[in-house]
C-alpha positions as CSV (number, residue, x, y, z in Angstrom):
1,X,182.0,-104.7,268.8
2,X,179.8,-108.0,268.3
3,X,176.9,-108.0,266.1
4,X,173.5,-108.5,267.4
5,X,170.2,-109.8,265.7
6,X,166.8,-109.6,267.0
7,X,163.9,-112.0,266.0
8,X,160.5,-112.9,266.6
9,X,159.2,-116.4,266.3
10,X,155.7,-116.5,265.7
11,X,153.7,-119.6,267.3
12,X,149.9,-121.6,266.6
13,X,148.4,-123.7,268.5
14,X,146.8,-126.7,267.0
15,X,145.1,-129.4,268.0
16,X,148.2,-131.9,267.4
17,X,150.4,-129.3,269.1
18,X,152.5,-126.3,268.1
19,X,153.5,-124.9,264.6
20,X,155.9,-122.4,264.3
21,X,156.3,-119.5,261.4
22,X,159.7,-119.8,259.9
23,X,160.5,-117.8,256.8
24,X,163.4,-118.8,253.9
25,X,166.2,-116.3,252.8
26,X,165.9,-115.1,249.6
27,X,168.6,-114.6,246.9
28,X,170.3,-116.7,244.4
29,X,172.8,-118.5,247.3
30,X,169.3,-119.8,249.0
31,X,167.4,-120.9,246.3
32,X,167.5,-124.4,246.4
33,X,168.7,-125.1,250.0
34,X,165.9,-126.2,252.0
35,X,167.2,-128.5,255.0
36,X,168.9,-126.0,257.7
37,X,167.9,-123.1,255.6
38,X,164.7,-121.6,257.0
39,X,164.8,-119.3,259.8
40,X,163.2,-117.0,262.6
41,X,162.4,-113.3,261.0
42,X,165.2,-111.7,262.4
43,X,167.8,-109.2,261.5
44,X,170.5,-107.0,262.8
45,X,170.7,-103.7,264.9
46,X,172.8,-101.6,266.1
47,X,174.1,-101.8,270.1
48,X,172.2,-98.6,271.0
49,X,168.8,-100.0,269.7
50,X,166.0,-101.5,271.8
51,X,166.2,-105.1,270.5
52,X,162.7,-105.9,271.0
53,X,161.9,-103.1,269.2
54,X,164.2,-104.2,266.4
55,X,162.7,-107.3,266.6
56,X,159.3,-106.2,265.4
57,X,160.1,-103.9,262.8
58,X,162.1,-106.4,260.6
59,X,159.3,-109.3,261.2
60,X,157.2,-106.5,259.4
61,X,159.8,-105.9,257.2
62,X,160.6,-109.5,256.4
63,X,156.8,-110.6,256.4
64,X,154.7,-107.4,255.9
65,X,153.2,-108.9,259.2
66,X,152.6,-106.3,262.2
67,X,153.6,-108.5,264.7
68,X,150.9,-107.6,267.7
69,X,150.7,-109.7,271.3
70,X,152.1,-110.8,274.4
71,X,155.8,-111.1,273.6
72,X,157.8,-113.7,275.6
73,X,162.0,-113.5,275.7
74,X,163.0,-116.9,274.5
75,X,167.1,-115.6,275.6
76,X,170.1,-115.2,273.7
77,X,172.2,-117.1,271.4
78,X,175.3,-117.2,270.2
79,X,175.7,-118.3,266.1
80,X,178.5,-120.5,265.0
81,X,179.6,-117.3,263.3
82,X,179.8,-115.0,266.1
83,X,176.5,-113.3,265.6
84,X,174.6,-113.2,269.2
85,X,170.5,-113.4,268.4
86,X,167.9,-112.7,270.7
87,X,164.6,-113.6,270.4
88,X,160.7,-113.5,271.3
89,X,158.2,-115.6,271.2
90,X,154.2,-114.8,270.6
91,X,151.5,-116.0,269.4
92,X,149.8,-115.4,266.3
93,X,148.6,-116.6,263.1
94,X,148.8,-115.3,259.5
95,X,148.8,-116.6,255.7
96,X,152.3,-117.7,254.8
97,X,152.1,-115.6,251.5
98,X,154.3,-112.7,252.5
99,X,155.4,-109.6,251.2
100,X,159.3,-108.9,252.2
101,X,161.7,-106.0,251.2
102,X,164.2,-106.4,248.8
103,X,168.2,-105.8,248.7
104,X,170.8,-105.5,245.9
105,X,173.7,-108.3,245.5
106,X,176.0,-108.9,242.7
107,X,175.0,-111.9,240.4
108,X,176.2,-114.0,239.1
109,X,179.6,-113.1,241.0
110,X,182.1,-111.8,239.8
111,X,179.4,-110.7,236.8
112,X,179.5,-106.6,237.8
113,X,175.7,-106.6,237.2
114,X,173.3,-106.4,240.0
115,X,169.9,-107.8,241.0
116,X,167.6,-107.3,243.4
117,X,166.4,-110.1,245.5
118,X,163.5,-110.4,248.3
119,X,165.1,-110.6,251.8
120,X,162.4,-113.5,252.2
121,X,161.2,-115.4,249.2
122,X,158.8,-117.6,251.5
123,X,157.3,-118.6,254.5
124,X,155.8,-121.2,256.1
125,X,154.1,-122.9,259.5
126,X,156.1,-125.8,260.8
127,X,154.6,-128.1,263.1
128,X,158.0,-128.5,265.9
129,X,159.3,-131.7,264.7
130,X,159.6,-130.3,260.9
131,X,161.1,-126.8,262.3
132,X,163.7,-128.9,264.2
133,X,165.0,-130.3,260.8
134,X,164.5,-127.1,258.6
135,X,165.5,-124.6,260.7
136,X,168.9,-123.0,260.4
137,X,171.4,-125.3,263.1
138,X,172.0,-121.9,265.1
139,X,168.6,-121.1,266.0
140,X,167.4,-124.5,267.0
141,X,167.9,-123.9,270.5
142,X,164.7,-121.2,270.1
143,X,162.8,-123.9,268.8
144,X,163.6,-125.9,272.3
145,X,163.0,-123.3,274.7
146,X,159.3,-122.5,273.6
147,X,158.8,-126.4,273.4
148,X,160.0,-126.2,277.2
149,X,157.5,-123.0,277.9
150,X,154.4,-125.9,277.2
151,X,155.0,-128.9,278.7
């Protein structure tokens, strides 16, 4: 059985073009990674659960955003890992001060103590050309085919 992620990439438009809302993954591994490190709000479900349905609850989750609109499928993807990720576009707007749940890793490894860590430690709006560069190689793609949805 494959695993499956669901996303949605929130979108602005301004008047020097499109920004996009990427979030960064929190945790000690992410902390100072920044380049190919942000990503869509996304997150994984299981094969009997509606994926756009999965898609919106962890945005909320991820950005204590309820995500509200027309949503447009942006497709599939397959990550360098395996992973297949689908994704929606809409549009929308919100502060990028978030509020994102939590989860419980070991650090530092190997330690036997654990600490909690925010899913998301950050968001953002991108303008496309930045989202390009900071946005995790896999999902670039998205990034493309909502550019393509507005020329």
């Amino acid at each position: 059985m494959g695993r499956f992620s669901a996303g949605l990439l929130m979108f602005r438009r301004r008047g020097r073009g499109i920004d996009v809302f990427l979030v960064h993954p929190g945790g000690a591994f992410w902390q100072k990674k920044d380049i190919g490190a942000w990503s869509i709000p996304k997150g994984e479900y299981l094969d009997e659960e509606d994926a756009l349905s999965a898609a919106k609850r962890e945005f909320e989750e991820e950005t204590g955003v309820k995500p509200e609109g027309e949503f447009i499928a942006l497709g599939n993807v397959r990550q360098p890992g395996g992973k297949i990720v689908t994704v929606w576009a809409f549009e929308g707007d919100c502060s990028p001060t978030i509020r994102s749940n939590t989860f419980a890793m070991e650090w530092p490894p190997k330690s036997g103590q654990k600490r909690e860590f925010p899913e998301v430690d950050r968001a953002n709006w991108f303008p496309l050309d930045d989202a390009r560069v900071r946005i995790h190689k896999g999902q670039t793609e998205f990034i493309e085919r909502l550019t393509a949805r507005f020329r």
